[in-house]
N, C-alpha and C positions, 0 to 999 in steps of 0.2 A: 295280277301279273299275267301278260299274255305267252302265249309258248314262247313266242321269238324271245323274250327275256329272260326266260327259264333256261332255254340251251345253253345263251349268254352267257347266265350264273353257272350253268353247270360248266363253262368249257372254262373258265377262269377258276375255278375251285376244284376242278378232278385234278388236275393237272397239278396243282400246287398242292395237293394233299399227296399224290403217285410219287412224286418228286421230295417229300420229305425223308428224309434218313428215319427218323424215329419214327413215323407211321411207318414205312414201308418195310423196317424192322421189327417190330412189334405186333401191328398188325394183322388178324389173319386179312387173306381175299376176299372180298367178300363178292367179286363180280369179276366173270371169264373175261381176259383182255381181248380188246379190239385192234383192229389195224389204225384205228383209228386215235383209240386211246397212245397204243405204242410209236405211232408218229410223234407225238406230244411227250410223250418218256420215254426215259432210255430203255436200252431193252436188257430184259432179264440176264445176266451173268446163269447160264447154265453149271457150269462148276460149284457154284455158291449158292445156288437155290436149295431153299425147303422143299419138301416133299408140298405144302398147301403150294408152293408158288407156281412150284411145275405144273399140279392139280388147273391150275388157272389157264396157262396155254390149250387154247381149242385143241382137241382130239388127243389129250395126253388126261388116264384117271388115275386113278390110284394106284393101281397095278403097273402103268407103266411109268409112272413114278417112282415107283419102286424100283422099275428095271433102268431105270436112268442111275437112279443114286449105287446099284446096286455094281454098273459097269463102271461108274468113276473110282469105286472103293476098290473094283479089282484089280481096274484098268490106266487107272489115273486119267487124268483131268480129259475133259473130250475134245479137241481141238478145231474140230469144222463138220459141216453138213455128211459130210463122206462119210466121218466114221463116227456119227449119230447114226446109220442105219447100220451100225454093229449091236445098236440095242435091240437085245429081244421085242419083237413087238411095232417096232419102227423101220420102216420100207422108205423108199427113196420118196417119193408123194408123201408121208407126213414130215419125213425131214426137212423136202422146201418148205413146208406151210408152217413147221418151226421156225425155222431160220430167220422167217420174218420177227419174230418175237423173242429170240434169244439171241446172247451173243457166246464166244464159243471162248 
């Protein structure tokens, strides 16, 4: 199989695996999402994300995973980019580079 047929395979099967309800239920991450992957799928519900899925968004670990889940339990649901940078942890430069990946 040469590359060119490899990406092929991979770009018709990430996508329809990302987009299943029951993997993407079930599931852990097992790989940080791309811009690239996230054009292809929908983007993440932040309100309703796991702590592994938030784990998965570039420049979000553990810890601010925690400070995600920790301000919706407080604060309720997070409604846009703005007051994403009410999380500990989260400044206006990692909220755009969320944004791209989550939806609010």
């Amino acid at each position: 199989m040469n590359m060119k047929s490899l990406w092929t395979a991979l770009a018709l099967i990430v996508p329809a695996v990302l987009l299943n309800p029951v993997v993407a239920e079930t599931a852990p991450v097992a790989a940080k999402l791309t811009p690239a992957a996230v054009k292809v799928a929908a983007k993440l519900s932040i309100n309703k994300a796991s702590p592994e899925q938030l784990v998965a968004i570039p420049g979000i670990g553990q810890k601010k995973a925690q400070a995600i889940l920790d301000y919706i339990k407080a604060n309720g649901p997070i409604k846009d980019q703005q007051q994403l940078t009410e999380v500990k942890g989260i400044g206006s430069k990692l909220a755009a580079k969320m944004a791209e990946f989550v939806s609010f």
